[in-house]
C-alpha positions in Angstrom: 98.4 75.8 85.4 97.4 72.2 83.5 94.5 71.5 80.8 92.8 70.2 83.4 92.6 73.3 85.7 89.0 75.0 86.2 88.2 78.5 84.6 88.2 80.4 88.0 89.9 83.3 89.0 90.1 83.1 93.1 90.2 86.3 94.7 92.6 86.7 96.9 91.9 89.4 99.0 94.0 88.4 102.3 95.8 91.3 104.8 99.0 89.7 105.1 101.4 88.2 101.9 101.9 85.1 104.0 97.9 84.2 104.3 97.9 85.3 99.9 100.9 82.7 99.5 99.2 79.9 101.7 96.0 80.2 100.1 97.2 80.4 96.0 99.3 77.6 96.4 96.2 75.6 98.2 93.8 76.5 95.0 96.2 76.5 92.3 96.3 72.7 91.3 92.7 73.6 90.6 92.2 76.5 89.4 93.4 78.6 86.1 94.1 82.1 87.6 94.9 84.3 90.8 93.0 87.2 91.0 95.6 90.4 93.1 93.4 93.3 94.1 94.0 96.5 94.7 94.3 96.6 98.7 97.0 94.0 98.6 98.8 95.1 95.8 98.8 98.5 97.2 100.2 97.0 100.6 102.7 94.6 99.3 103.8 96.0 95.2 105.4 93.8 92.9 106.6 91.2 95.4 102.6 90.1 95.9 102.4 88.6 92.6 105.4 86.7 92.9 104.5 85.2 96.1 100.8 84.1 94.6 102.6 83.2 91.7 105.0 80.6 93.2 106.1 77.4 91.8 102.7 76.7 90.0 102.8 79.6 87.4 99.4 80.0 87.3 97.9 83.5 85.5 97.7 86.3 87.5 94.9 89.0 86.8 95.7 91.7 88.3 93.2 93.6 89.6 93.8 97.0 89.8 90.9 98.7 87.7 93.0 101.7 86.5 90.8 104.9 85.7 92.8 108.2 85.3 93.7 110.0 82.3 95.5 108.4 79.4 98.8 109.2 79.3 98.6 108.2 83.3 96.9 105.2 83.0 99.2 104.2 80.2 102.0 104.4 82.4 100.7 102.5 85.0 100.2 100.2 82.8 103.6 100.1 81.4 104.9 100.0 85.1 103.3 96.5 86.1 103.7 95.0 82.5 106.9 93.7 83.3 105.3 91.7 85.8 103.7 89.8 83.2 99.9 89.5 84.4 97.4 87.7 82.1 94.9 90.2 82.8 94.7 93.7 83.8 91.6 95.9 84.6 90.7 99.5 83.0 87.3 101.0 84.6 85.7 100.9 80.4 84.1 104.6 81.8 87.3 106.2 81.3 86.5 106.4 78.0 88.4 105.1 74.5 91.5 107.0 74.6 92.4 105.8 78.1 91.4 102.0 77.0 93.8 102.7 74.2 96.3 103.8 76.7 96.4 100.8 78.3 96.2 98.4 75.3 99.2 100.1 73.6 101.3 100.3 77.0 100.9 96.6 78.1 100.2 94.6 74.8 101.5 91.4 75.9 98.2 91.7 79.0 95.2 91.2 77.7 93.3 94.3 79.2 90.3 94.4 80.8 87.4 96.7 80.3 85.2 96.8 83.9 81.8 97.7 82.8 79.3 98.1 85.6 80.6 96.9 88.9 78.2 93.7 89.6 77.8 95.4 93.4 75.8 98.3 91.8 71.9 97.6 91.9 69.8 100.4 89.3 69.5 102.8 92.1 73.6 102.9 92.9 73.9 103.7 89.2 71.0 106.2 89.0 73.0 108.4 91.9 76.1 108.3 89.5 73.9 109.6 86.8 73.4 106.1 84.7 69.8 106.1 83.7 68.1 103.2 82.7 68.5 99.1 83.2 72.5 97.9 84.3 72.4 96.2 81.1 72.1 99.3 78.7 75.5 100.7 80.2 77.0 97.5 80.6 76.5 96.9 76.7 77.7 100.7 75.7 80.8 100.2 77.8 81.7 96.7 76.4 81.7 97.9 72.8 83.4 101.0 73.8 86.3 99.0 74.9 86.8 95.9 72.6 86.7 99.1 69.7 89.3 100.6 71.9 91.8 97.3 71.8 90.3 95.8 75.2 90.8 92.0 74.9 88.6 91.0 78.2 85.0 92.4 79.4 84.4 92.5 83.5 80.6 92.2 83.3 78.1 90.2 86.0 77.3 86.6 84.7 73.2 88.1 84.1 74.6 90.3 81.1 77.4 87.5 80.0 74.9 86.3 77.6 73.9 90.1 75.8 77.7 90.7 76.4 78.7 87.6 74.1 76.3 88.2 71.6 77.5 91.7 70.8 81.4 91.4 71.0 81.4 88.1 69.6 83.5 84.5 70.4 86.9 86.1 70.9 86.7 88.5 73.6 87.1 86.9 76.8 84.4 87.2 79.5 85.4 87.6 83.1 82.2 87.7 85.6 82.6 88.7 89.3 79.5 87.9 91.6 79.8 83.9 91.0 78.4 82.3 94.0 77.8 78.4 94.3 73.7 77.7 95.3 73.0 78.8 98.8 76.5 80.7 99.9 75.9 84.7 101.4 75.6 87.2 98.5 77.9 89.3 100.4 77.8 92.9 98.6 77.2 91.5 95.8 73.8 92.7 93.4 74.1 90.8 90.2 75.1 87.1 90.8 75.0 83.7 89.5 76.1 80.1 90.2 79.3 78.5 88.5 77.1 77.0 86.5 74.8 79.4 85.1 77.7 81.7 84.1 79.7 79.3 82.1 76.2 78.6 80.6 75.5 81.8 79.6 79.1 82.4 77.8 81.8 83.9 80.5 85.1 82.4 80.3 86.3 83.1 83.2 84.3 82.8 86.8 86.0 85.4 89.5 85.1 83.8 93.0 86.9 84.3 96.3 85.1 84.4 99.5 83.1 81.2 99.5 86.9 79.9 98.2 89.1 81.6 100.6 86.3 82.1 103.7 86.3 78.1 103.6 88.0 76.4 106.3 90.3 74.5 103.6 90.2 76.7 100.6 91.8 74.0 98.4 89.1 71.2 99.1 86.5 74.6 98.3 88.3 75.4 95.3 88.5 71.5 94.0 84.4 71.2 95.1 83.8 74.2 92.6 85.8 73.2 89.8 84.5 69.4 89.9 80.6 70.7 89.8 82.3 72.8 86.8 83.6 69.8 85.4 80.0 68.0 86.1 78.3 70.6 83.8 80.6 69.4 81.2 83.0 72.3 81.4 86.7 71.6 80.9 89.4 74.1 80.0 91.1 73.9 76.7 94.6 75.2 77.7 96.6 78.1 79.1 95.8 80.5 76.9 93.7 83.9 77.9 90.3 83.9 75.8 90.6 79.9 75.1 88.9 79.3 78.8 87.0 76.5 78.5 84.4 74.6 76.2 81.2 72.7 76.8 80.0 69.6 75.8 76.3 71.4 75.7 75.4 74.6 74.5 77.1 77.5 75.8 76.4 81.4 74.6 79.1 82.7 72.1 81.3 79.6 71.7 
């Protein structure tokens, strides 16, 4: 990863460890971060985030959105720490002593509370018993799990902005549903452009089909990091939660 790499986390969400290999090393002159899920860490273990890692060391986030009881999650935790991810997700509705759990098990990975999954509309959360507008439970789970020792928020770029302004400039931001103007929603609910979630404070933009569905998904990844870098975005350095910083106004920074 270089000072010159964009704040996006590409998903790669391939079936095969070969196609996940190909397509990291493609991205990762220009990108920040390499986003495992679950399905292909599931498939392949530890060996997947060596093989996205390669011979670029860029962060890995590992996506894995733990949600169990403590003293589980808290070994699951410790069980991938060694791999030395930048990131690692906690669903935030496991509550504060699982967050802890984590936080305390891995505490050289910044851990990640997931607040509200951006491809949950107000009905979806309504039929899980979550009453009222996304963003009253996305800002009850994000300070629920920066008390708890979280260090990152998962929220949709539309709350970014209310996230920022109640957890303050040191928590880093991580928004899923970023989608440059005019590419397919997919199951996505709550999304925004590159640009409109920098500007509204995340830190870190998760994007991976109109990356990786792209016929060369380095040329897609440099396209989306240069209209970054046209908003006046740039990244600072290496470091989680140091992402990026503006040359115009951006929430919380």
């Amino acid at each position: 990863m270089t000072a010159s790499s964009a704040p996006i986390a590409v998903a790669i969400d391939a079936q095969e460890i070969g196609t996940a290999a190909t397509w990291a090393s493609a991205v990762a002159p220009h990108v920040s971060t390499i986003k495992v899920g679950l399905e292909l860490y599931l498939r392949y273990g530890p060996e997947v985030v060596s093989a996205v890692r390669g011979a670029d060391r860029v962060g890995v986030f590992l996506d894995l959105k733990l949600h169990d009881i403590p003293a589980t999650v808290a070994g699951a935790a410790r069980s991938v720490a060694g791999l030395k991810p930048s990131y690692l997700t906690v669903h935030a509705s496991g509550g504060s002593d699982m967050i802890r759990a984590a936080v305390e098990a891995a505490p050289d990975t910044r851990i990640a509370g997931v607040t509200v999954l951006t491809s949950m509309d107000e009905a979806g959360l309504e039929q899980v018993g979550l009453l009222g507008p996304a963003r009253d439970a996305v800002r009850r789970l994000a300070v629920l799990s920066v008390e708890a020792g979280a260090r990152a928020l998962v929220c949709s770029p539309q709350e970014a902005a209310m996230v920022r302004s109640e957890v303050g400039p040191d928590i880093t931001l991580i928004t899923p549903g970023v989608r440059p103007a005019g590419a397919d929603r997919g199951d996505q609910s709550r999304v925004a452009t590159p640009e409109e979630a920098i500007e509204a404070g995340a830190d870190l933009l998760v994007i991976g089909r109109p990356i990786t569905g792209a016929p060369d998904p380095g040329a897609a990844a440099a396209s989306i990091a240069a209209t970054i870098q046209r908003a006046g975005v740039r990244v600072q350095g290496s470091a989680p939660g140091s992402a990026v910083e503006s040359s115009g106004p951006v929430a919380g920074l």
